[in-house]
N, C-alpha and C positions, 0 to 999 in steps of 0.2 A: 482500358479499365482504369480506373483511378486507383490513384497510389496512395498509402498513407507511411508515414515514419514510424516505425513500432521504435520506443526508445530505453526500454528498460537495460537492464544488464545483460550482457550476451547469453550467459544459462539460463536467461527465462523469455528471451525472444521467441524460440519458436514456438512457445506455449503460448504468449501473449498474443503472436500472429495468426492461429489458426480461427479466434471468435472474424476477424476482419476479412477471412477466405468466405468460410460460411456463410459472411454479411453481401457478400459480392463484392470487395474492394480489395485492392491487391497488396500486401502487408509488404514493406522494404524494411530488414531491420537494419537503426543506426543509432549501437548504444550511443547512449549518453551518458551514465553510468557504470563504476564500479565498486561491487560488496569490501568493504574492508571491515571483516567481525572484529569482535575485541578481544584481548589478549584471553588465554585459556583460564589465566586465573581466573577473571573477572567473568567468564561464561561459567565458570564450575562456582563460584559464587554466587551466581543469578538461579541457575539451575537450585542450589542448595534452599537456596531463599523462597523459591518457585515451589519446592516439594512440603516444604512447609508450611506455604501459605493456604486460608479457604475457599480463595479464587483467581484465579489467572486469566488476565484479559491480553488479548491479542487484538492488535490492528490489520499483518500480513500472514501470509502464510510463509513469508521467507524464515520470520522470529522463530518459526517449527523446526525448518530447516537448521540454521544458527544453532539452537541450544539444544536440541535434540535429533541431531541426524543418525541417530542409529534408530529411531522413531519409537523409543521407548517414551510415552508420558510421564508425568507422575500423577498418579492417583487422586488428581484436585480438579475440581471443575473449571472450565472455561469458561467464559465471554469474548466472541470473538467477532468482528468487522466482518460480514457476507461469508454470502452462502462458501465460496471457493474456500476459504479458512477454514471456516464448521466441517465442509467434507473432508479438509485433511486432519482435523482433529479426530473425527469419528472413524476414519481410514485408520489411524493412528490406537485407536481403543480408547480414546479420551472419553471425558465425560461433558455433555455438554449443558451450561445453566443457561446462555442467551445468546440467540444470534441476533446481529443487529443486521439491519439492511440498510441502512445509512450509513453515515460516516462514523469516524470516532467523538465527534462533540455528539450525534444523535444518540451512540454506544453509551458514552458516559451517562445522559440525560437519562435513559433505560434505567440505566444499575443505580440513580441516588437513592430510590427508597429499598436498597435490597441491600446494603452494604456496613449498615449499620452494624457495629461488634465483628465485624470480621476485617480479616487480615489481608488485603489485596498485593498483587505485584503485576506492574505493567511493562514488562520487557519491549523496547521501543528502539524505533533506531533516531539517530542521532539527529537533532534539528526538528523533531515533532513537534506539533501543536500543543504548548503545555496548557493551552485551558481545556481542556478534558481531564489530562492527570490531575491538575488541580482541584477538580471538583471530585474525582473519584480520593483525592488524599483526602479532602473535608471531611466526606463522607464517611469513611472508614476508618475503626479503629489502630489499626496498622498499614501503613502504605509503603511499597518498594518501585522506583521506576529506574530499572537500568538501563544504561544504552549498549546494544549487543551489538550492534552494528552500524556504519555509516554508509552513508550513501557519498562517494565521491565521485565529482562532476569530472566527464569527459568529453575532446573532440568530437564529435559525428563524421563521418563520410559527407563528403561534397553530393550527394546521389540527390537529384529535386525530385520534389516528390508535391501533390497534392495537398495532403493534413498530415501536419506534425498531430502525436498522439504522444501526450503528457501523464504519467501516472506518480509524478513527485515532486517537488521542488528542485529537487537535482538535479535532477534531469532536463529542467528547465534551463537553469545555470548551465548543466555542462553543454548545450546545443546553442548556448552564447558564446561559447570558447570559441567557435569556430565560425557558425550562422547566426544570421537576422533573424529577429519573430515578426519583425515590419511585413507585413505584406502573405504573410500564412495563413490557411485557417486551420485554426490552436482549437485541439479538443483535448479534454483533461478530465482527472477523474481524481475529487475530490477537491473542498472548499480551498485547505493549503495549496494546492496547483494550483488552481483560479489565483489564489494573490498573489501567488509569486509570478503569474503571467502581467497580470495587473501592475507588480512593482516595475514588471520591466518595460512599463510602458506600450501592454500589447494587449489584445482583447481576446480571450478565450468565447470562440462562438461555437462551441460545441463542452457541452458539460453532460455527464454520465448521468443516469438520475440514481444505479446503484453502484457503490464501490467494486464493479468488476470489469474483464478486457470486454465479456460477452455484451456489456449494458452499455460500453464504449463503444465498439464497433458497430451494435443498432443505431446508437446516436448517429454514427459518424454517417452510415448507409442512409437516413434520413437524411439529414441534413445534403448532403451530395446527388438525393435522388436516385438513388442505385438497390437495385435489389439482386439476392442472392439467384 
């Protein structure tokens, strides 16, 4: 059976691993990545900020995690990046105003003509794509983008595998700490993966067509010829 790298953070490996079982390929996880939130101040400040804003746009479903792990919302609508996000919102009792099925530059493009007079906040983690916040700041009469979280890059496991499977920028870095991308086949998910594959000199021949693991490991099962 073919292998693929799951590389996210180790508390969300075996979640990320089970769309590529399903898919028929066999998931080896080797983070690349670890969460480092932000200080409590600055999470109870975001939160503060977030309850009193008219809209709260999410990118992951980790940012839920982060600022509200006792899974209380606040009472403000969402815009959130796929479907996986919107189910933990609505899991959650949130209130949902747009799910995007794109990325965050397609999310942004969605909400310009809906944001006019109202007050946004896009809790993000650290190193995001700022042309989406920038167009949701334009936009909107009040904007807040904190960063709740980082992604810092780690070694991987020596284990060879098939396809490396990409879901950050980070993650890309921290699988340089250790391995080559020369000579892989790089599937990824989401335009900032692609360029950060592309800076390092490598070609991502597997791209997600939606921001999720389940639309990854289709990809990857195609491309590889493998079925579940």
């Amino acid at each position: 059976m073919k292998t693929v790298a799951v590389t996210t953070s180790a508390d969300r490996a075996a979640a990320a691993a089970i769309p590529f079982t399903l898919a028929g390929v066999y998931p080896i996880p080797l983070p690349c990545i670890e969460i480092a939130p932000a200080s409590n101040d600055h999470l109870e400040e975001a939160r503060a900020a977030a309850a009193a804003a008219d809209l709260i746009i999410l990118s992951s479903s980790r940012t839920l995690d982060i600022l509200w792990p006792d899974g209380t919302l606040p009472a403000t609508d969402f815009a959130v990046v796929g479907r996986v996000t919107a189910r933990q919102v609505e899991a959650r009792g949130g209130a949902l105003a747009l799910v995007g099925s794109g990325g965050s530059d397609l999310l942004a493009d969605d909400l310009a003509g809906r944001i006019a007079g109202k007050s946004v906040i896009w809790p993000h983690a650290r190193g995001a794509d700022p042309r989406p916040l920038n167009r949701i700041r334009a936009g909107s009469t009040s904007f807040a983008a904190p960063v709740v979280y980082e992604s810092v890059p780690k070694k991987p496991a020596a284990t060879p595998v098939d396809v490396v499977a990409f879901a950050s920028p980070s993650a890309v870095a921290g699988w340089q700490l250790s391995r080559s991308l020369q000579g892989e086949i790089i599937a990824v998910i989401g335009e900032t993966t692609r360029a950060a594959v592309d800076e390092a000199g490598a070609v991502a021949s597997v791209i997600a067509t939606e921001p999720t693991y389940q639309s990854l490991a289709n990809s990857v099962a195609e491309h590889l010829g493998v079925s579940a």
